[in-house]
Structure formats: C-alpha cells, structure tokens
C-alpha positions as CSV (number, residue, x, y, z in Angstrom):
1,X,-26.2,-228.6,-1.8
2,X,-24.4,-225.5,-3.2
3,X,-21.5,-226.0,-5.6
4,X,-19.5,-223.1,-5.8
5,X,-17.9,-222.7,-9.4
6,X,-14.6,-223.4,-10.6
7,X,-12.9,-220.0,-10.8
8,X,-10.6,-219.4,-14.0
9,X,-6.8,-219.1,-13.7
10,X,-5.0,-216.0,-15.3
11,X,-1.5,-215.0,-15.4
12,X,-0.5,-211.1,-16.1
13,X,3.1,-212.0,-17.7
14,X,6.1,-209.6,-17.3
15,X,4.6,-206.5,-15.4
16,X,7.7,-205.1,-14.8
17,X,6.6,-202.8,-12.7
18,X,4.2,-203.9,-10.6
19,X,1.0,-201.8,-11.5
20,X,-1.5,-204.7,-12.8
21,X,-3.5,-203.1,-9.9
22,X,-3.0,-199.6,-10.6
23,X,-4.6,-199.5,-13.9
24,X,-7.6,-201.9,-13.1
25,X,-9.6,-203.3,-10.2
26,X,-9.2,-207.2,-10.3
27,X,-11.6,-207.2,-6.9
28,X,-14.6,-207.0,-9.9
29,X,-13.6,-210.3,-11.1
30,X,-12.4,-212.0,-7.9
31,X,-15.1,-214.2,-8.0
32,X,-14.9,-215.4,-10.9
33,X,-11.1,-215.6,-11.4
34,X,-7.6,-216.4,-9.2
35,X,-5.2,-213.9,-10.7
36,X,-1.3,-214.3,-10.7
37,X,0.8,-211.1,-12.1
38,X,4.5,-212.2,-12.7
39,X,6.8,-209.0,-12.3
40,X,10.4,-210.2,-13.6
41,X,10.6,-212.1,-17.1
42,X,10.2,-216.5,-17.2
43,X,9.9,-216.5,-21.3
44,X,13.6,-218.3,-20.9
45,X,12.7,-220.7,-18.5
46,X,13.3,-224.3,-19.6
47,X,10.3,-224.8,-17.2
48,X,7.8,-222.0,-18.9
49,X,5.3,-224.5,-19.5
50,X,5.3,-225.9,-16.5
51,X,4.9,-222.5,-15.1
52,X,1.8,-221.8,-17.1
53,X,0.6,-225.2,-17.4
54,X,-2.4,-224.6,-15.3
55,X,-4.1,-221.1,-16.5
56,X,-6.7,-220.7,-18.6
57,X,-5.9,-217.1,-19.7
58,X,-2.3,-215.7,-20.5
59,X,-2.0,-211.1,-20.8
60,X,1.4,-210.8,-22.5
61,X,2.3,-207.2,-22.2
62,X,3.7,-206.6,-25.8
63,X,6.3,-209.2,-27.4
64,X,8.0,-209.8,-23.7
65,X,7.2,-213.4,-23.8
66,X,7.4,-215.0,-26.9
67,X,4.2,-218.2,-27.5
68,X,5.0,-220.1,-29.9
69,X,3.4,-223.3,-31.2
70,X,5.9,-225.6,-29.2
71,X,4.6,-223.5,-25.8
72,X,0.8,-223.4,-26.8
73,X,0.8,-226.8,-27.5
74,X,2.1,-227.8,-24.0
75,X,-0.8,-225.4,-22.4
76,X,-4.0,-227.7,-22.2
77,X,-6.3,-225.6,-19.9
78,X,-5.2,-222.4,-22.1
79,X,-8.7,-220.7,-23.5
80,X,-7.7,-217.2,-23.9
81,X,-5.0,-215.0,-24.8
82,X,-4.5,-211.3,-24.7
83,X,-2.1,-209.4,-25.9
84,X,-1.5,-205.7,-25.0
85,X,-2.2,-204.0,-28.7
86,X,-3.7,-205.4,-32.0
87,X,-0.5,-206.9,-32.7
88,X,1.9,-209.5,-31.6
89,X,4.6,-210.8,-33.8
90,X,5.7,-213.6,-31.0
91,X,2.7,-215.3,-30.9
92,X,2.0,-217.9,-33.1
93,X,-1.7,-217.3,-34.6
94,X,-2.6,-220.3,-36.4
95,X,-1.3,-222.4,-33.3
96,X,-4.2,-220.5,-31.2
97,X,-6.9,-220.7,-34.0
98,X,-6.1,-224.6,-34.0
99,X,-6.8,-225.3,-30.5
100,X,-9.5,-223.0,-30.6
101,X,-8.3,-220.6,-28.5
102,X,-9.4,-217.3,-28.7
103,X,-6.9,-214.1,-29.2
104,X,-7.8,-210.9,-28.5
105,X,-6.1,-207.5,-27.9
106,X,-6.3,-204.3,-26.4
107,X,-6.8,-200.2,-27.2
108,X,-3.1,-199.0,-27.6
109,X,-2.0,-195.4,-28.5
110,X,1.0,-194.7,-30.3
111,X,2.1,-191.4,-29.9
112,X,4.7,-192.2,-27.0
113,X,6.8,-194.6,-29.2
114,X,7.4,-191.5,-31.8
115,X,8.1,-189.2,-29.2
116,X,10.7,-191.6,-27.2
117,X,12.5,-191.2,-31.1
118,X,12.4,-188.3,-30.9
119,X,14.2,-187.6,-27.5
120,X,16.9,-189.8,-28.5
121,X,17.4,-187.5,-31.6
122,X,17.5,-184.6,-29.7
123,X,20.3,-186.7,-26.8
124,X,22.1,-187.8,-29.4
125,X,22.3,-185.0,-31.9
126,X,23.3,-182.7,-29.2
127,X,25.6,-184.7,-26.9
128,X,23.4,-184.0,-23.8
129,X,24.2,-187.7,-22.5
130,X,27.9,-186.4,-22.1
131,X,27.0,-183.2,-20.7
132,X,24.9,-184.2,-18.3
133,X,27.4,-187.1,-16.9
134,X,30.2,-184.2,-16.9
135,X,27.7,-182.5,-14.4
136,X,27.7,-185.0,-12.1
137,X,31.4,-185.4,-12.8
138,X,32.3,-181.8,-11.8
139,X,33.0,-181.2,-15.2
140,X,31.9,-177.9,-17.5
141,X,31.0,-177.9,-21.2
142,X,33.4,-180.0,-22.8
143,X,31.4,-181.1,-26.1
144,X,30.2,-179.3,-29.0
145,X,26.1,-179.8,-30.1
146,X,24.9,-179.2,-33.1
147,X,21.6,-177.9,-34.7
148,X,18.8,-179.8,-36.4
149,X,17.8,-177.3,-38.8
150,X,18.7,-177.9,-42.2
151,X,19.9,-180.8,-41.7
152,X,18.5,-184.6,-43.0
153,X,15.9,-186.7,-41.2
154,X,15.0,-190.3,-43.3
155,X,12.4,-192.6,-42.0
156,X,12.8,-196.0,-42.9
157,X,8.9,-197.0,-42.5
158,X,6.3,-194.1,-42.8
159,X,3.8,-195.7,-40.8
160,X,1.7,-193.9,-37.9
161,X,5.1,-193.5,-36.1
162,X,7.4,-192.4,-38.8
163,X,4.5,-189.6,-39.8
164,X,4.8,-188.3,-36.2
165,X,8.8,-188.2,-36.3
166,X,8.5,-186.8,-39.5
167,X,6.2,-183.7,-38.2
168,X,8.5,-183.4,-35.7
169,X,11.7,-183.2,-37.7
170,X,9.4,-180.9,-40.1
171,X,8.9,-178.2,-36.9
172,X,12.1,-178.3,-36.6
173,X,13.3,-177.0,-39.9
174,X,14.7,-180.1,-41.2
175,X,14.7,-182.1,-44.7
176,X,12.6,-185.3,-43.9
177,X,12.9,-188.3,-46.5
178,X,11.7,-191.9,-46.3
179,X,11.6,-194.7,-48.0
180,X,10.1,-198.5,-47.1
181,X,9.4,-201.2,-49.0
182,X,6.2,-200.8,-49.8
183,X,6.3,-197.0,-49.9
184,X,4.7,-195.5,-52.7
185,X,5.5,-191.9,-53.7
186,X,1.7,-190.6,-53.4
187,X,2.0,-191.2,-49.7
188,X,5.1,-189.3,-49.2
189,X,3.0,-186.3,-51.1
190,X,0.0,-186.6,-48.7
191,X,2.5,-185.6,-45.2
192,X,5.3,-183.3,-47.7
193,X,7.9,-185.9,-47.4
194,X,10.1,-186.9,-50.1
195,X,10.4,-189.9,-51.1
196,X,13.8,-191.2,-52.4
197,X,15.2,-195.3,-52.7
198,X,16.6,-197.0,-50.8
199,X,20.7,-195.6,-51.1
200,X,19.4,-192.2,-50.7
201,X,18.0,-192.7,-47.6
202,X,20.9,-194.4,-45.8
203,X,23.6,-192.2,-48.2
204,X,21.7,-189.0,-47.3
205,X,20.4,-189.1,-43.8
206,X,22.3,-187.1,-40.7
207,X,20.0,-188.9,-38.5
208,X,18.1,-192.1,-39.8
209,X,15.5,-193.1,-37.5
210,X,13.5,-197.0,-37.7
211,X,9.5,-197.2,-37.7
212,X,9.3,-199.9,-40.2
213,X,7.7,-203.6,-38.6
214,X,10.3,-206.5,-38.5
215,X,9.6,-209.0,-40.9
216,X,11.2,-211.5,-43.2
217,X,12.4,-209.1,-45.5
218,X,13.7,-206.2,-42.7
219,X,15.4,-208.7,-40.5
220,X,18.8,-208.2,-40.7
221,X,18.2,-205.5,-43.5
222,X,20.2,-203.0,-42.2
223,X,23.7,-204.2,-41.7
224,X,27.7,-203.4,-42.6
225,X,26.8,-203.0,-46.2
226,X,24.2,-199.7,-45.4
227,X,26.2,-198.5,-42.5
228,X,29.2,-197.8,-45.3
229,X,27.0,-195.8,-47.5
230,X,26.0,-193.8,-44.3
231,X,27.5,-190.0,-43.1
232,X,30.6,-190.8,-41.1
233,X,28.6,-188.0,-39.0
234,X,25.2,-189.8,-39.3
235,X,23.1,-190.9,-36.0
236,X,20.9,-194.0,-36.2
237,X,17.9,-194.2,-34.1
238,X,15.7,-197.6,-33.5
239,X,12.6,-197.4,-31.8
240,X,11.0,-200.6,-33.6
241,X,12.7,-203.9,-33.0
242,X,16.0,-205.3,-32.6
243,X,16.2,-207.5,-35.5
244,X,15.9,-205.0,-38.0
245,X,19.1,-203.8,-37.5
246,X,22.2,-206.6,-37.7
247,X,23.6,-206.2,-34.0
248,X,27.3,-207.2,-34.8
249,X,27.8,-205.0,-37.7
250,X,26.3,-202.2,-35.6
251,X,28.7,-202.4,-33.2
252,X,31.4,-203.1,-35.4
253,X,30.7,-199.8,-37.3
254,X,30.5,-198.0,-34.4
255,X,33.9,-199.0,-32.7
256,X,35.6,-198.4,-36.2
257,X,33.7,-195.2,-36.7
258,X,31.6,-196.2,-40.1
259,X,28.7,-194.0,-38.5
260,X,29.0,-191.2,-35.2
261,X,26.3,-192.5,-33.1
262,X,23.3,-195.0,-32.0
263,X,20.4,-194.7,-29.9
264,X,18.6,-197.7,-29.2
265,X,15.5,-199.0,-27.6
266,X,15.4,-202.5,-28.7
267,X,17.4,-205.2,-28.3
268,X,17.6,-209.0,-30.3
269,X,17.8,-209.9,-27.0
270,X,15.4,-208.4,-24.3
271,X,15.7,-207.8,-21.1
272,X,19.0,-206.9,-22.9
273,X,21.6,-209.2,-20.9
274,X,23.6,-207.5,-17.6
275,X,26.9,-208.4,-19.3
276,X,25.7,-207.8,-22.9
277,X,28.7,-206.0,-25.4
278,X,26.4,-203.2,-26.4
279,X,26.1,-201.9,-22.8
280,X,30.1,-201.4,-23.3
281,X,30.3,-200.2,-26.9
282,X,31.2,-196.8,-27.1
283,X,29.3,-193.6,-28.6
284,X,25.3,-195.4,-27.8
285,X,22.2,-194.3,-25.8
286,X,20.5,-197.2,-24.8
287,X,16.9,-197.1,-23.0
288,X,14.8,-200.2,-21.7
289,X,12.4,-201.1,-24.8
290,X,10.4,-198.2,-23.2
291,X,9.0,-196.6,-26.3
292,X,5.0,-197.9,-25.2
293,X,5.9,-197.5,-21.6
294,X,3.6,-194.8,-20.6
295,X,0.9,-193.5,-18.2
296,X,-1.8,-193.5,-21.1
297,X,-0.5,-195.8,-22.8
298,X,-0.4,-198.7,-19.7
299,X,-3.7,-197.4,-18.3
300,X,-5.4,-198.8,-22.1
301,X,-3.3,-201.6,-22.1
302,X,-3.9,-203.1,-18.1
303,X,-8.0,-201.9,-18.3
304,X,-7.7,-203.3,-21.7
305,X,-7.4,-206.9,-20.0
306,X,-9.6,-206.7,-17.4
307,X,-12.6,-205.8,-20.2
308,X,-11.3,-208.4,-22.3
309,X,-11.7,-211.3,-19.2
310,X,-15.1,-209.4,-18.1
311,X,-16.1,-210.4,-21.8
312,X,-15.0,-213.7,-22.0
313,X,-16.8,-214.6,-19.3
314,X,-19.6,-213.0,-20.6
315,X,-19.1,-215.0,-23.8
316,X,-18.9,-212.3,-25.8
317,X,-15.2,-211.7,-26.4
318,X,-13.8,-208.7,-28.1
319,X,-10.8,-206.9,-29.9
320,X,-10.5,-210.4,-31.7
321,X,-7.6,-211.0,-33.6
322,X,-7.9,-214.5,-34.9
C-alpha cells in the first residue's frame, strides 16, 4: 500500500497585489506543499489565529502583520517563518526560538526605499503635487517652487539609506548634515557629511528626511518639542516608520504652521485607516508604505520564499535569523 505524504500548509500573508505567482513558480513545490496567498490584510482580526491556526509556514511580507508571542503561541503546527528581509521588528524572536521554530529571511535591496525619499523631496520642495492637480483642474501655474541648491538636507539616521539620500542631496548642490544616536563624527567624514547634534539638525534643516530604525529610544522622538525648533519653511520627510514621528503633534504643527510641509510613507497605523485625520490634514503627501515596493525588490523578496521552503524541506534551512 502507498501512503502518499502529508503535504505542508503555507500561508503568503498580505500580498497586496496579487503577484505571489509572478515572482516564483509554486508548481515546483506542489507536491510537497498546499499554498494559500492572502491579498487584503487579517493582522486585526480578532480571529487571526484561527485563521492561521493550521499552517506550518507563515511569509510575512515586511512588518504588515505583526507576530507576537500571544499569536505564536496560539499556532501549534507553526514550523517556519519567513520574513521578507533580514529584519522584522513585529515579530517576536525569542517567542519563535522557544518553540523551536525556525526564522529565516530573504535577499532584500535597498536602494528603492532612498530613492522613494527622494521623490518626495523633490514633490514637496517644488509643489508639483499642486501643480499637477491644477492640471487636471484646468488650472495654470498658480504656485511658486523653489530650488534645492544651497539649501540644507539633515539625515536623522546615516544608515545604507540616509548615505544614498545624502549622495543624492550632495548631486544636487546642497549642504547635507546628520546626526543619530549613535553617530559618530568619523563616519560623517567617510561620505563628506557633517555631523552636528541633535538641535542643529532639526534647527538647521530646510528639508529633514528619517532613515533612522524605530526603537525604544526613536519612538515618539520626534514630536511638538523639535517641530518648534524647525524652519517655519522646513519640509519633513519619513520613509522609515510611523512611530518615529509623534502623529498628533505632526499634524498639530502642520495645521498651525510650526513647519511648511510633510511627506509621508508610514503610518502608526497601516493600511492607514479610509477615514484617518491625516488623509485630511492640509499641506501632506502621503504614499502607501511603498518605499520597498518594487520590481527588484519583490522579485528577491517572493523567490526569496520559495528557496527558503525548497530548503526547509530539504532540511537545510537558510538566511537564519534566530
């Protein structure tokens, strides 16, 4: 008698658009596993473990779906977890390694975050969001843009992404600071940045732009306090995460005209709400968290599962993060 093995379930969580199966070929595997690829986002269902209760392998795309320990621990058949990326703040490590599960990531690239930034800067330094609208309005040049060069770029965080921005604000003829945390003045040297504290970089910039990681000490770290020190003029740009910035006193400052502008790309809350106040608040760009959402970038992420399952069930797993 033949007993066919048990195939493995796996859920693709929040592929927003639909293209699980145009970055990789799941036939390979069919097999070996039943796939499920959820297109909208569950991660506030009451019932989310109910949902997943049954698979053996979760690919979060990014920090969409938040797993906590609560979550893991309600996941019994869970094995394996992928993450798009080496890193995933939402997902509780030490709950994984407990159970034994193992987490693993992908190949990212991280030039399409920086240049998203950098878009915005240009949108937002020049008006064009208004201009183009007053197209489609019938309208002809009723704003007045202004020039990048000589002006102030600071980078709060000069990681891989703030380097990028600041070679980009460097081509354009502009004075790029930074300053972090953990900054130290050697590194500024290395990429002719200057470094400067922490007032200076909010007190200075025309346009401040975010690449630092939310943590417990940038949560909430800029809020009403910096936005006073800022340019009335200034522009602030997030293409990190939400949190970093104190929502409330953003949109306070900007209705009361503390600071000129906002572009943002993150949200404390994401999907960002239909009915949420900063989709009403005056004098913003806001895009869809789509900073990673590229060709190359998706193509390393999606193929990035599939290897990942091919060698799990090879028991050889890679990319491990725990």
């Amino acid at each position: 008698m033949i007993i066919s093995k048990k195939k493995i379930n796996v859920a693709i969580l929040d592929d927003y658009q639909n293209v699980s199966h145009t970055f990789a070929n799941w036939d390979k595997l069919g097999k070996e596993i039943e796939l499920d690829v959820f297109n909208e986002y569950i991660g506030k269902e009451k019932s989310l473990s109910n949902i997943l209760f049954k698979y053996d392998v979760l690919c979060l795309m990014r920090e969409r779906t938040p797993l906590p320990e609560e979550l893991i621990d309600k996941l019994p058949n869970l094995k394996l977890v992928i993450t798009s990326g080496m890193w995933n703040a939402s997902v509780d490590v030490n709950a994984l390694k407990k159970r034994n599960i193992i987490f693993c990531g992908t190949d990212t690239k991280v030039h399409s975050t920086a240049e998203l930034a950098w878009a915005l800067i240009m949108n937002s330094w020049r008006g064009l969001q208004t201009e183009i609208q007053n197209m489609q309005n019938g309208k002809w040049q009723t704003t007045i843009g202004k020039g990048l060069k000589g002006n102030t770029l600071g980078i709060f965080g000069l990681g891989k992404q703030g380097k990028q921005v600041a070679n980009f604000g460097k081509a354009f003829g502009m004075r790029v600071i930074a300053w972090s945390h953990n900054l130290k003045k050697e590194e500024c040297e290395e990429v002719d940045v200057e470094c400067v504290s922490c007032n200076d970089l909010f007190s200075l910039s025309d346009i401040l732009t975010v690449h630092t990681r939310l943590s417990d000490r940038t949560r909430g770290f800029i809020d009403k306090t910096k936005f006073k020190i800022m340019k009335k003029e200034a522009i602030i740009v997030n293409t990190s995460r939400g949190p970093i910035i104190k929502e409330q006193d953003l949109i306070d400052s900007l209705n009361n005209g503390t600071i000129s502008f906002a572009a943002l790309d993150v949200y404390d809350q994401e999907p960002l709400p239909k009915d949420h106040i900063l989709r009403k608040t005056k004098n913003t760009i806001l895009t869809p968290h789509i900073g990673y959402v590229s060709f190359e970038v998706y193509e390393n992420f999606f193929s990035g599962y599939f290897l990942a399952i091919e060698a799990f069930l090879n028991k050889k797993p890679i990319n491990l993060i725990n």
